[in-house]
N, CA, C and O atoms as a GROMACS GRO file, in nm:
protein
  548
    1UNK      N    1   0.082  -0.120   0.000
    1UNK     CA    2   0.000   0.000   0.000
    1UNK      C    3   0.086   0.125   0.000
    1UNK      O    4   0.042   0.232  -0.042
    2UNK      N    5   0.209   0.111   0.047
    2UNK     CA    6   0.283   0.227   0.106
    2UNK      C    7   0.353   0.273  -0.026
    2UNK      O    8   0.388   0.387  -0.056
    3UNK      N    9   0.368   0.144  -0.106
    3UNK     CA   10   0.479   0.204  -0.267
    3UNK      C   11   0.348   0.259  -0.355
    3UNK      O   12   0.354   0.356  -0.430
    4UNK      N   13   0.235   0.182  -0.334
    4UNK     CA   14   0.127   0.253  -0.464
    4UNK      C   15   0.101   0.392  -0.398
    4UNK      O   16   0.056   0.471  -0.481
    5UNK      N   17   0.114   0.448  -0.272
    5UNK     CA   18   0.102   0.593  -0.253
    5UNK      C   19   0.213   0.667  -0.282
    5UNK      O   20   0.194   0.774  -0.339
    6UNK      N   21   0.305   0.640  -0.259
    6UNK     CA   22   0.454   0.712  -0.324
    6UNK      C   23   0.424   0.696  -0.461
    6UNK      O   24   0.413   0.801  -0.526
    7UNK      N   25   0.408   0.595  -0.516
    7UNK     CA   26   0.397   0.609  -0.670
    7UNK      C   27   0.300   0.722  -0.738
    7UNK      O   28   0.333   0.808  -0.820
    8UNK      N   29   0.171   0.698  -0.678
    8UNK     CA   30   0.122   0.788  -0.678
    8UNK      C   31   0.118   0.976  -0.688
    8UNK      O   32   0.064   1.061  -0.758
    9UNK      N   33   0.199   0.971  -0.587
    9UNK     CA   34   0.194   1.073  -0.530
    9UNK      C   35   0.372   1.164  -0.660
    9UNK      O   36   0.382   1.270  -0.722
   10UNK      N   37   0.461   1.053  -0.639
   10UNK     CA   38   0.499   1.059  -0.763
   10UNK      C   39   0.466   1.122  -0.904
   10UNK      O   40   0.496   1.226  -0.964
   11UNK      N   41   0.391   1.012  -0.927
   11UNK     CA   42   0.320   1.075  -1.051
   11UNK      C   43   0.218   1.158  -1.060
   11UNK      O   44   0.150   1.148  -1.162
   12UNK      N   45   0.172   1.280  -0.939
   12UNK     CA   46   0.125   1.382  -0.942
   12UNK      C   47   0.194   1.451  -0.959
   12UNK      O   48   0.180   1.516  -1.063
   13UNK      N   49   0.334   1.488  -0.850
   13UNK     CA   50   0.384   1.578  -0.844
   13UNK      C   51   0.477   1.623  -1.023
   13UNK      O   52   0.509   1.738  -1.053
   14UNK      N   53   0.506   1.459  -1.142
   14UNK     CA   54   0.541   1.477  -1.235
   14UNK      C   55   0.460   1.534  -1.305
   14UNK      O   56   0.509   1.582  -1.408
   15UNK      N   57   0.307   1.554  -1.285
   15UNK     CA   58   0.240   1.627  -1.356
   15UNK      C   59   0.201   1.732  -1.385
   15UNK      O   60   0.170   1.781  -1.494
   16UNK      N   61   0.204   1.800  -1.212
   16UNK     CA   62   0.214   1.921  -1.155
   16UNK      C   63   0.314   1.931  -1.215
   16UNK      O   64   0.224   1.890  -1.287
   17UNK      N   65   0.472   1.950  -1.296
   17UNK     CA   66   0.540   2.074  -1.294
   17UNK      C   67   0.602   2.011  -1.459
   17UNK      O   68   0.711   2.004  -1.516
   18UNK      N   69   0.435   1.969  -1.494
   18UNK     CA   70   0.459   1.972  -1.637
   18UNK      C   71   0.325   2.066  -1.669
   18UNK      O   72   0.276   2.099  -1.776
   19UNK      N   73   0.299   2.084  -1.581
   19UNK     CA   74   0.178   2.199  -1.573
   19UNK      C   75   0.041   2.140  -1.600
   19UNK      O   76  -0.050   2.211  -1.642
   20UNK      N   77   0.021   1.988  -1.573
   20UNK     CA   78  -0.103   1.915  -1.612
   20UNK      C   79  -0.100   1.870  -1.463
   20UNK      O   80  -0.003   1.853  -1.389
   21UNK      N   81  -0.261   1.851  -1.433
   21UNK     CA   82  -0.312   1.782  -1.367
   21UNK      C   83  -0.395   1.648  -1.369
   21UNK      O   84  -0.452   1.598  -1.466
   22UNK      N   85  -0.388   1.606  -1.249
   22UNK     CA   86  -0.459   1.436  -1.305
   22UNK      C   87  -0.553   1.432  -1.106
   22UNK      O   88  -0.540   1.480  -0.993
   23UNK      N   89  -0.615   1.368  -1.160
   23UNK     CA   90  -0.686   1.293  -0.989
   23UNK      C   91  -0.690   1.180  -0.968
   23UNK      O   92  -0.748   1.104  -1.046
   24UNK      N   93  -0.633   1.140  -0.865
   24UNK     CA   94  -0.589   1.024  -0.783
   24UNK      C   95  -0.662   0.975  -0.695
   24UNK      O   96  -0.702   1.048  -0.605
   25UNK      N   97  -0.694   0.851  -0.698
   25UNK     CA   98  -0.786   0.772  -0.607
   25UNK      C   99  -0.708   0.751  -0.474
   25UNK      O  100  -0.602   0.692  -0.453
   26UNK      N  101  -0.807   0.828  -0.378
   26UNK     CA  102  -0.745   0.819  -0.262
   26UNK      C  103  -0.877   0.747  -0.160
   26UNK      O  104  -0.993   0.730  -0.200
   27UNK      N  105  -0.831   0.714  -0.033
   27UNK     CA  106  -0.930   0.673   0.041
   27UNK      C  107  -1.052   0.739   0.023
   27UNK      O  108  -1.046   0.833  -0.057
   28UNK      N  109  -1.182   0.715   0.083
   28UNK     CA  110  -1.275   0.787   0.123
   28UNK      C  111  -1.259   0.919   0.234
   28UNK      O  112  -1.327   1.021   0.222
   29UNK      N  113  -1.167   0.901   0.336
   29UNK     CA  114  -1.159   1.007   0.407
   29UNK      C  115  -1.057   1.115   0.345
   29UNK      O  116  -1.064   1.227   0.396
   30UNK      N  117  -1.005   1.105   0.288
   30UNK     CA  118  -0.916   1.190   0.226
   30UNK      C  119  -1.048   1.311   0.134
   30UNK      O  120  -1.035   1.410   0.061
   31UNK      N  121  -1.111   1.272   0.162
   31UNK     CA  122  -1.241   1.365   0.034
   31UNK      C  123  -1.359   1.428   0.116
   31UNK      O  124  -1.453   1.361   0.159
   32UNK      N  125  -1.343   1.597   0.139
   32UNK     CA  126  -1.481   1.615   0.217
   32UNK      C  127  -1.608   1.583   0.112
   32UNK      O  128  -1.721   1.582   0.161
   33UNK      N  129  -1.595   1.561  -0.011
   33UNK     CA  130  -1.727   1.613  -0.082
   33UNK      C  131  -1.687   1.433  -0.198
   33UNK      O  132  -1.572   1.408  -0.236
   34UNK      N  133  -1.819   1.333  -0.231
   34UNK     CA  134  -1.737   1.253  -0.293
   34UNK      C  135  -1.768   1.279  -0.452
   34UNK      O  136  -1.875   1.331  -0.483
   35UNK      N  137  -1.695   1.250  -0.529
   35UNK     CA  138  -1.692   1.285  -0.668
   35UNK      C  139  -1.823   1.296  -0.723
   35UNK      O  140  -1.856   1.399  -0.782
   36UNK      N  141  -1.892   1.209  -0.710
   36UNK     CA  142  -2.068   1.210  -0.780
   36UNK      C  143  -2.097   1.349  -0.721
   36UNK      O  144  -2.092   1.432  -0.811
   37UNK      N  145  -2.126   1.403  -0.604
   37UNK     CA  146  -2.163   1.504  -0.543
   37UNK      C  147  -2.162   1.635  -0.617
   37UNK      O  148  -2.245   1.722  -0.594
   38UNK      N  149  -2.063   1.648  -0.707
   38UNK     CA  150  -2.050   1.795  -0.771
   38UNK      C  151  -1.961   1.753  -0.855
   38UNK      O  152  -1.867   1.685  -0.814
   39UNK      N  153  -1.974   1.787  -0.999
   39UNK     CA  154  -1.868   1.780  -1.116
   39UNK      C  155  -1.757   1.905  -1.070
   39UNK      O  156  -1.772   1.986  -0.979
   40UNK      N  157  -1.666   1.896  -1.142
   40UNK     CA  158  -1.520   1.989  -1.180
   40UNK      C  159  -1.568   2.078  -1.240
   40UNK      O  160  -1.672   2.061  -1.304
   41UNK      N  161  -1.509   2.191  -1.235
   41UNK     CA  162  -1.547   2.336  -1.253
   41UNK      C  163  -1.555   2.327  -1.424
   41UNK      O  164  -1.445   2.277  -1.448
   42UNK      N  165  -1.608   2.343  -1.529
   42UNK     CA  166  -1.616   2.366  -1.659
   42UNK      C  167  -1.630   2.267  -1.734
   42UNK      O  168  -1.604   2.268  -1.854
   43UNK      N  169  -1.677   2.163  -1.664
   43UNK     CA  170  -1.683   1.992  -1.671
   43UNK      C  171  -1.877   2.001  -1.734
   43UNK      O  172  -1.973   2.027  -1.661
   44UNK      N  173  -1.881   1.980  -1.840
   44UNK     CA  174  -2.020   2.014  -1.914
   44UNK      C  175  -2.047   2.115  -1.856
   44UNK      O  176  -2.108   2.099  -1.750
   45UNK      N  177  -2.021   2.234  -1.893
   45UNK     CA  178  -2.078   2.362  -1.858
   45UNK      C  179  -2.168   2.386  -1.923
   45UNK      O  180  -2.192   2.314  -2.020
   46UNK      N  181  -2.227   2.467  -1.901
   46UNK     CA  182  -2.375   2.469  -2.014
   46UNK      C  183  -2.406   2.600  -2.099
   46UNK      O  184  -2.402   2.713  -2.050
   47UNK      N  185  -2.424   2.583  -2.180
   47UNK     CA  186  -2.429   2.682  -2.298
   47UNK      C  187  -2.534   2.853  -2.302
   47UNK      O  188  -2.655   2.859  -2.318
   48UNK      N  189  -2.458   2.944  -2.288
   48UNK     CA  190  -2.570   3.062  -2.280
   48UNK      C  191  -2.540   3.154  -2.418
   48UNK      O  192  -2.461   3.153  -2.512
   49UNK      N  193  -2.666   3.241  -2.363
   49UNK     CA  194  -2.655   3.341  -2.502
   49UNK      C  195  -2.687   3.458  -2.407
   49UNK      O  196  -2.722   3.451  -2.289
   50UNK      N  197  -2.667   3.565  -2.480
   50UNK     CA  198  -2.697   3.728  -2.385
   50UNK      C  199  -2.810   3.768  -2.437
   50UNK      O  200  -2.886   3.721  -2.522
   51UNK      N  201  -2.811   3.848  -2.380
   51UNK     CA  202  -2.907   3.947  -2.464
   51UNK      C  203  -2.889   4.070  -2.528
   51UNK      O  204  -2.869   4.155  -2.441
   52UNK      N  205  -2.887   4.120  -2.640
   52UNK     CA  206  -2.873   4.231  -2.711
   52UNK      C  207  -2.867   4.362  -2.662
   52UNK      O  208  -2.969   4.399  -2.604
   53UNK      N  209  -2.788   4.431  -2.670
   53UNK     CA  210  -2.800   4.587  -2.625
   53UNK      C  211  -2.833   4.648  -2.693
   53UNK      O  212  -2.853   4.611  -2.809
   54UNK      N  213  -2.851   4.766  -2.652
   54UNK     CA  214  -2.919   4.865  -2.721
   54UNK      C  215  -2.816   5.017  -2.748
   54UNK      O  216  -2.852   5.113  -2.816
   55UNK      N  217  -2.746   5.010  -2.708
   55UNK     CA  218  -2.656   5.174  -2.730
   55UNK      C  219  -2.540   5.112  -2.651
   55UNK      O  220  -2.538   5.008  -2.586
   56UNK      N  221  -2.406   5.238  -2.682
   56UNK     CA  222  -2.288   5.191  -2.573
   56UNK      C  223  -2.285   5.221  -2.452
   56UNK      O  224  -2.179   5.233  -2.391
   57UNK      N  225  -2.428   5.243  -2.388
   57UNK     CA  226  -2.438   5.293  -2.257
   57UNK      C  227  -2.528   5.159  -2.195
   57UNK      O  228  -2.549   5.131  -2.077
   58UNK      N  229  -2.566   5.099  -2.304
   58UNK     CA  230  -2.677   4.983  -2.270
   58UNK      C  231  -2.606   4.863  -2.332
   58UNK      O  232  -2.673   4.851  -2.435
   59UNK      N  233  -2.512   4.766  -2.336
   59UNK     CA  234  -2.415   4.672  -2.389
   59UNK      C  235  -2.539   4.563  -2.348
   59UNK      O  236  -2.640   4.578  -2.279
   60UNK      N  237  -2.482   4.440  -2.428
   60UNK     CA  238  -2.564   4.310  -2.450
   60UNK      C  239  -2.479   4.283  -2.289
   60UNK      O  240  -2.369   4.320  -2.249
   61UNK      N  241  -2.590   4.199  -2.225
   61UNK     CA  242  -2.561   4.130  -2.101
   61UNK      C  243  -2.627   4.036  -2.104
   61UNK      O  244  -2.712   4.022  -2.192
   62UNK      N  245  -2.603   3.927  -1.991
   62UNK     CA  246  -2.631   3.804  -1.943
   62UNK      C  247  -2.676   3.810  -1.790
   62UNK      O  248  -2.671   3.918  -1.730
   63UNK      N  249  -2.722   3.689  -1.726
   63UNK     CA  250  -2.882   3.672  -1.757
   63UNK      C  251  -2.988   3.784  -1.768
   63UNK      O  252  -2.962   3.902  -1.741
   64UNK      N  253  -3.137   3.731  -1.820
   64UNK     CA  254  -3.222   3.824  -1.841
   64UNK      C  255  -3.229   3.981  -1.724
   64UNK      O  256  -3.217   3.972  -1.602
   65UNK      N  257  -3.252   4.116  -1.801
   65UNK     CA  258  -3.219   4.202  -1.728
   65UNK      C  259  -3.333   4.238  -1.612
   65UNK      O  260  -3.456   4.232  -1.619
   66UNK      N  261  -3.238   4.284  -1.489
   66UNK     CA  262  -3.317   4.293  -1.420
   66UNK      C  263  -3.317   4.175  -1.303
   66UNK      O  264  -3.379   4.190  -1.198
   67UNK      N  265  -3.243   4.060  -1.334
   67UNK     CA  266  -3.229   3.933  -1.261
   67UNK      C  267  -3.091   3.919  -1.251
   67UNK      O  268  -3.023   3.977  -1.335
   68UNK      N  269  -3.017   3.829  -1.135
   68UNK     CA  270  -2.884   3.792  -1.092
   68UNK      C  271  -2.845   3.669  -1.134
   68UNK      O  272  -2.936   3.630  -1.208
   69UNK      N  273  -2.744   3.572  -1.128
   69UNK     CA  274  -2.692   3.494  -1.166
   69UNK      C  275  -2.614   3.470  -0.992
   69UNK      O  276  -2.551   3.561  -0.938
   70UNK      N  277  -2.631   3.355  -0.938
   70UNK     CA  278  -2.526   3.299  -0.796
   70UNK      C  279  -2.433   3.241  -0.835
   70UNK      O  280  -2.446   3.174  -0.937
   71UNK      N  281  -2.347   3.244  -0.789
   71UNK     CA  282  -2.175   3.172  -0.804
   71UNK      C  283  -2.252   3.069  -0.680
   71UNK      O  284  -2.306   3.103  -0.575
   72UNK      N  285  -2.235   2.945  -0.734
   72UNK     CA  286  -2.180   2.805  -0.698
   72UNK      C  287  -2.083   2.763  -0.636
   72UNK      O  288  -1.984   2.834  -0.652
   73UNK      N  289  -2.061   2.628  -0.536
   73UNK     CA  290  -1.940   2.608  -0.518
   73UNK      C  291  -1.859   2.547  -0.587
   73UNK      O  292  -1.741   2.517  -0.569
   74UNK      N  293  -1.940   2.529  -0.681
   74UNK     CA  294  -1.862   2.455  -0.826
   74UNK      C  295  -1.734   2.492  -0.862
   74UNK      O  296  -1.650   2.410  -0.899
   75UNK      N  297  -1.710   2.634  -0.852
   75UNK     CA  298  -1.604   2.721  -0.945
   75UNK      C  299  -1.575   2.818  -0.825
   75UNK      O  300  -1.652   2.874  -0.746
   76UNK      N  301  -1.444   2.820  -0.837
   76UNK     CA  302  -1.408   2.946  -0.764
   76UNK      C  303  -1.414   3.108  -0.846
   76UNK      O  304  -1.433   3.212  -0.783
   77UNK      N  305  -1.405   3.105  -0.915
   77UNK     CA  306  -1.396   3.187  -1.081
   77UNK      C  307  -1.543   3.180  -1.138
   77UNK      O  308  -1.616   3.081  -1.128
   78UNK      N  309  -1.570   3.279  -1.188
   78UNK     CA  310  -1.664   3.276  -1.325
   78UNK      C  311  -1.599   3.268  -1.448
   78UNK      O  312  -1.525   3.355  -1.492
   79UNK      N  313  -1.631   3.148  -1.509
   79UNK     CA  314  -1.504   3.156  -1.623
   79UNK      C  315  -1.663   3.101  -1.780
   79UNK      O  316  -1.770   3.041  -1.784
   80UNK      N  317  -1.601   3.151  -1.842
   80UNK     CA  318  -1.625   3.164  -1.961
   80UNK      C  319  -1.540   3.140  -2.105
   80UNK      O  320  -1.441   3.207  -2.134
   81UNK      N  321  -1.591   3.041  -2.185
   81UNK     CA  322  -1.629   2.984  -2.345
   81UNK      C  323  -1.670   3.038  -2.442
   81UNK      O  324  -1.775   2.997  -2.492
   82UNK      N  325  -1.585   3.170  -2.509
   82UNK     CA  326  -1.703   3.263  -2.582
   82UNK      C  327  -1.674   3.194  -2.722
   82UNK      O  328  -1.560   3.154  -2.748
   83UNK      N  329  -1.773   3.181  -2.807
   83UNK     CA  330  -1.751   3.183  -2.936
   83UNK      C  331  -1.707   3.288  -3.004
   83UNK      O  332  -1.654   3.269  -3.114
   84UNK      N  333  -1.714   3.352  -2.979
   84UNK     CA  334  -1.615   3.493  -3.041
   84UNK      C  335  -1.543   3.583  -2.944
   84UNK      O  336  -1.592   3.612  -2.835
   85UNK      N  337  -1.388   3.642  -3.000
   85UNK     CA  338  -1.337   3.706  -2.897
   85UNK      C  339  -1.408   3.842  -2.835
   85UNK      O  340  -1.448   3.921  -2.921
   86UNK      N  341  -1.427   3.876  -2.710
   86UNK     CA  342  -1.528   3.962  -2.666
   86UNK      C  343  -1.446   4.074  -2.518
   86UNK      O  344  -1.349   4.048  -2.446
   87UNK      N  345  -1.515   4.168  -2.522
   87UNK     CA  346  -1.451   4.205  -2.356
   87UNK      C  347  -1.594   4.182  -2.309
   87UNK      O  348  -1.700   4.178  -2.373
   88UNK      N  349  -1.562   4.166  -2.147
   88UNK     CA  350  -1.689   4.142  -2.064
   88UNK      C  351  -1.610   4.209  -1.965
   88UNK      O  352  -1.488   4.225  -1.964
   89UNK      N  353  -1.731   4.260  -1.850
   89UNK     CA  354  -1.706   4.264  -1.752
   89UNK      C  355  -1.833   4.202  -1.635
   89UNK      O  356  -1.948   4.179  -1.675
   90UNK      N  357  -1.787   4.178  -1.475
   90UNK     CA  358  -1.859   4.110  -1.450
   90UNK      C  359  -1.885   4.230  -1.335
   90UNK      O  360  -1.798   4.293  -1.276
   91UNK      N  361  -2.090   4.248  -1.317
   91UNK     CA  362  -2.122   4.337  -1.181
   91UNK      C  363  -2.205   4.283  -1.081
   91UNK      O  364  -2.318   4.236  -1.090
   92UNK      N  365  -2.125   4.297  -0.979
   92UNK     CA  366  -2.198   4.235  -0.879
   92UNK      C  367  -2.325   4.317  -0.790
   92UNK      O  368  -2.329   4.439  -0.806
   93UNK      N  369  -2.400   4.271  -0.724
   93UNK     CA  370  -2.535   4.317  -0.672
   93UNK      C  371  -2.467   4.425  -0.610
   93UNK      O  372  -2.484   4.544  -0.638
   94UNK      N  373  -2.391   4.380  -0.527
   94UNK     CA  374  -2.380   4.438  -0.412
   94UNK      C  375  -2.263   4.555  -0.396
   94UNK      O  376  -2.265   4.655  -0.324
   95UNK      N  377  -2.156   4.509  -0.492
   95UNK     CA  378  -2.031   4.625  -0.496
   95UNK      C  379  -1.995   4.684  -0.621
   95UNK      O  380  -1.895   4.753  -0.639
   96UNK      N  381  -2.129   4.637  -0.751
   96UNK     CA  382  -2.093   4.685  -0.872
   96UNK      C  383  -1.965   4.606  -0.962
   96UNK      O  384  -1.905   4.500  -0.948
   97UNK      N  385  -1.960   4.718  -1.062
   97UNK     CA  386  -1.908   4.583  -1.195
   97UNK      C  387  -1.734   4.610  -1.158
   97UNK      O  388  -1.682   4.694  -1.084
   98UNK      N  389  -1.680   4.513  -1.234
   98UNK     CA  390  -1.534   4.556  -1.229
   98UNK      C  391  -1.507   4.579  -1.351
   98UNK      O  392  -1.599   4.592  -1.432
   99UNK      N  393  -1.366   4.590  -1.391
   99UNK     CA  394  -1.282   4.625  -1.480
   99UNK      C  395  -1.338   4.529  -1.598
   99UNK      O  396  -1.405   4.426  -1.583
  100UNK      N  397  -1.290   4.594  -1.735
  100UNK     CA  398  -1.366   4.491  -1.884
  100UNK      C  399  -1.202   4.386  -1.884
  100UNK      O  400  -1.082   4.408  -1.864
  101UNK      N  401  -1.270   4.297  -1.912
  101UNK     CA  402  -1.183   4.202  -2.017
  101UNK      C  403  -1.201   4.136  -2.121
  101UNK      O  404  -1.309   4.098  -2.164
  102UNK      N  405  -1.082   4.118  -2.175
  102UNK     CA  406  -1.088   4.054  -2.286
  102UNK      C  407  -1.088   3.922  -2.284
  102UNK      O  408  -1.001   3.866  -2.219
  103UNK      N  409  -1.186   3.847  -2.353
  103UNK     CA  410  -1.183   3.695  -2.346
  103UNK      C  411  -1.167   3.654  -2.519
  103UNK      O  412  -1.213   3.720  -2.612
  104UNK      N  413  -1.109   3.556  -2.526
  104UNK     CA  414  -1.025   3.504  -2.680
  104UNK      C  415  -1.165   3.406  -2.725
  104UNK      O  416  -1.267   3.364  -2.670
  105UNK      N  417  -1.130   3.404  -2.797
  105UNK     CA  418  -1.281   3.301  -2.848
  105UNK      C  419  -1.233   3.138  -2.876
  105UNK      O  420  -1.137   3.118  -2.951
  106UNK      N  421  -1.283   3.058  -2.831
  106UNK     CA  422  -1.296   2.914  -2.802
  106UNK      C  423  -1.180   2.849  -2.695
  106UNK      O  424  -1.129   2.737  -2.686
  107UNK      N  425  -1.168   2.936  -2.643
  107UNK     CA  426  -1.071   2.919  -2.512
  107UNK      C  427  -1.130   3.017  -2.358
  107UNK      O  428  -1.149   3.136  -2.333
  108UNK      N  429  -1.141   2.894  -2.287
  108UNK     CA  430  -1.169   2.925  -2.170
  108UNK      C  431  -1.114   3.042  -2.073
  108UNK      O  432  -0.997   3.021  -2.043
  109UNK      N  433  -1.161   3.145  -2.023
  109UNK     CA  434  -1.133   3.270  -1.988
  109UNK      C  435  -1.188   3.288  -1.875
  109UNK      O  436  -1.268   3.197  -1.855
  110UNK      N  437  -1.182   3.395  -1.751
  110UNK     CA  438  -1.232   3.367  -1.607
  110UNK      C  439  -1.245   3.561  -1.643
  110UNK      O  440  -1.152   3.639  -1.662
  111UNK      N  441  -1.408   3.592  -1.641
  111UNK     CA  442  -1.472   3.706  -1.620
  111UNK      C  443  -1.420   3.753  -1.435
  111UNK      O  444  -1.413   3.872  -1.406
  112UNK      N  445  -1.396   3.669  -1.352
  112UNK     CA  446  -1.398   3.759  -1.253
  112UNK      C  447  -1.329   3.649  -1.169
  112UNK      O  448  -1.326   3.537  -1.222
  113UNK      N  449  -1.271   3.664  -1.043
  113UNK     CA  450  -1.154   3.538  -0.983
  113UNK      C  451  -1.172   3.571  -0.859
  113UNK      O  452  -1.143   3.684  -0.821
  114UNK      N  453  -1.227   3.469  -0.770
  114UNK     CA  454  -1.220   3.476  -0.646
  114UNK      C  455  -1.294   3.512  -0.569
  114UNK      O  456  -1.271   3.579  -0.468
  115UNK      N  457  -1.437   3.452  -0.625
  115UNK     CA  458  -1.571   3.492  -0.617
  115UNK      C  459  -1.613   3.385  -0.494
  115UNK      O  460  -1.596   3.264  -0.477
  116UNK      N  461  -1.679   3.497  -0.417
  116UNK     CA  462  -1.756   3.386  -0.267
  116UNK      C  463  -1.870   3.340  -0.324
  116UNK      O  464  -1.936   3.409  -0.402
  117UNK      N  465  -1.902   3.209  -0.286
  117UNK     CA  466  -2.029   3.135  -0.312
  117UNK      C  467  -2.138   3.164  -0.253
  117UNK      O  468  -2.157   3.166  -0.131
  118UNK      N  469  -2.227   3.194  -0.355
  118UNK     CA  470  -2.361   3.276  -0.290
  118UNK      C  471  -2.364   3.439  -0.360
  118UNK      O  472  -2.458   3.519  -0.358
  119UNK      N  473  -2.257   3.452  -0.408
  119UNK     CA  474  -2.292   3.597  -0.457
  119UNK      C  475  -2.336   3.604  -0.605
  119UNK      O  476  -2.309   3.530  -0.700
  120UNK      N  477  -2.435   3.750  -0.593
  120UNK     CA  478  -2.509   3.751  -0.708
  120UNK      C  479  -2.452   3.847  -0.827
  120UNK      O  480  -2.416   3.960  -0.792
  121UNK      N  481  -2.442   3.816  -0.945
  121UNK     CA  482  -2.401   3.893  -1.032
  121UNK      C  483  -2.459   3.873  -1.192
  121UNK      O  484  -2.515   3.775  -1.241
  122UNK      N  485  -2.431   3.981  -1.244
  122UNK     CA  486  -2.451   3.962  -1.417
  122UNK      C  487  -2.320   3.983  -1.504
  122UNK      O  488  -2.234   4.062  -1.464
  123UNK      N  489  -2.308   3.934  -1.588
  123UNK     CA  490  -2.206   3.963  -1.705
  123UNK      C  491  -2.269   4.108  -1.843
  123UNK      O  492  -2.375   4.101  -1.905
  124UNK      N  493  -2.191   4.193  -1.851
  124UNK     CA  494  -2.177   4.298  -1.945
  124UNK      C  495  -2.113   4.254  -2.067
  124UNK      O  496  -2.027   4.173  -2.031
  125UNK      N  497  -2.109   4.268  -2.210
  125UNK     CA  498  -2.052   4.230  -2.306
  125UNK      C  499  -2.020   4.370  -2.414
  125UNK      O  500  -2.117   4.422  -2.468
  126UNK      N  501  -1.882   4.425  -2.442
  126UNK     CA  502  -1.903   4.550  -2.540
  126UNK      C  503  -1.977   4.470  -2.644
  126UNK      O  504  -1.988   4.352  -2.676
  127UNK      N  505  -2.026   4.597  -2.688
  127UNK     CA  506  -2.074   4.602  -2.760
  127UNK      C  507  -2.246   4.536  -2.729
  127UNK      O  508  -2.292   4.467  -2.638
  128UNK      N  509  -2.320   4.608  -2.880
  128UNK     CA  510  -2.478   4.566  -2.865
  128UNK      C  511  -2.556   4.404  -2.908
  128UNK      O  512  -2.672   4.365  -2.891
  129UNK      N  513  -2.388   4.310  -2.992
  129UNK     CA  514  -2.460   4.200  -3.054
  129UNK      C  515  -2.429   4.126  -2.952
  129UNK      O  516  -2.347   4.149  -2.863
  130UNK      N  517  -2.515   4.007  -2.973
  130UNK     CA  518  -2.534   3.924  -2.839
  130UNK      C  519  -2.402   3.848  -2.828
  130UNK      O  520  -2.317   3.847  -2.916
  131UNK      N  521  -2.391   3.764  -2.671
  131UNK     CA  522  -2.289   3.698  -2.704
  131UNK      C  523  -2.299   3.539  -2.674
  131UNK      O  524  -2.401   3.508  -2.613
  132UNK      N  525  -2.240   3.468  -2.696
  132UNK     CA  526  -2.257   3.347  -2.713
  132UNK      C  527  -2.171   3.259  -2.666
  132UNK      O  528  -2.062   3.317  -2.657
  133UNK      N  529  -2.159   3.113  -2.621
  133UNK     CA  530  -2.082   3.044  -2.548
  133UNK      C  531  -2.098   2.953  -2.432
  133UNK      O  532  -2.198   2.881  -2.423
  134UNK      N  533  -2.011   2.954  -2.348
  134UNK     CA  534  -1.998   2.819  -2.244
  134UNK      C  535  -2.000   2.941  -2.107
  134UNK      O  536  -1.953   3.053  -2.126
  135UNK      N  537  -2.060   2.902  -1.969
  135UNK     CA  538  -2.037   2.937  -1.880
  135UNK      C  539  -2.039   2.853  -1.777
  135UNK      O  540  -2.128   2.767  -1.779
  136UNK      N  541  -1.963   2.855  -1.687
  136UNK     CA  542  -1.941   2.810  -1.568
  136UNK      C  543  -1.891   2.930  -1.390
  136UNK      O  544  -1.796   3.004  -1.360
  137UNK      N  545  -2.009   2.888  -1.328
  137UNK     CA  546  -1.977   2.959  -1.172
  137UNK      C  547  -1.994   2.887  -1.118
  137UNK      O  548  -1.982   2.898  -0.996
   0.00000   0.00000   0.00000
């Protein structure tokens, strides 16, 4: 038991500083939460669209206006899948939007980092055409 955990543990740490990760079957107590319980953060994320703006004072946003979106404990990040490269920014209920970014198109991008679970927010998109893609919170 003692060489398949060194081995193990081994062949994490070779993965870690090849900059890939892998998950390792470990006991049951080693795990507060067990795998069925909650998928991996961007692990079938599910597909949204925005909604259209109207002027550059009124930009296409996500979800319907007027309503919030909760961060999950799924994701530490709000990260985002755009089909086209886009800036977004992300505003929260309670302390307002932050800074725009740029997200690349068909590569995974994080609108906002280090988000407490339970908080409510919407996504902003320049511009008035809608936007399209993968999200995960």
């Amino acid at each position: 038991m003692r060489k398949l955990k060194i081995a193990s543990l081994a062949a994490s740490a070779l993965l870690l500083g090849s900059g890939m990760t892998a998950a390792t079957a470990g006991s049951a107590e080693a795990s507060d939460t067990p795998m069925s319980a909650a998928r991996a953060c961007t692990a079938s994320a599910p597909r949204f669209t925005s909604s259209p703006g109207t002027s550059s004072s009124d930009p296409a946003f996500w979800p319907a206006r007027g309503t919030y979106a909760t961060t999950t404990s799924r994701c530490k990040d709000i990260n985002l899948k755009l089909d086209g490269s886009r800036s977004v920014r992300t505003c929260f209920k309670t302390t307002g939007c932050n800074s725009w970014r740029t997200l690349r198109a068909g590569s995974w991008g994080v609108a906002a980092t280090d988000v407490l679970d339970g908080t409510q927010f919407y996504l902003q998109f320049a511009g008035t055409s809608r936007a399209t893609g993968l999200i995960d919170y």
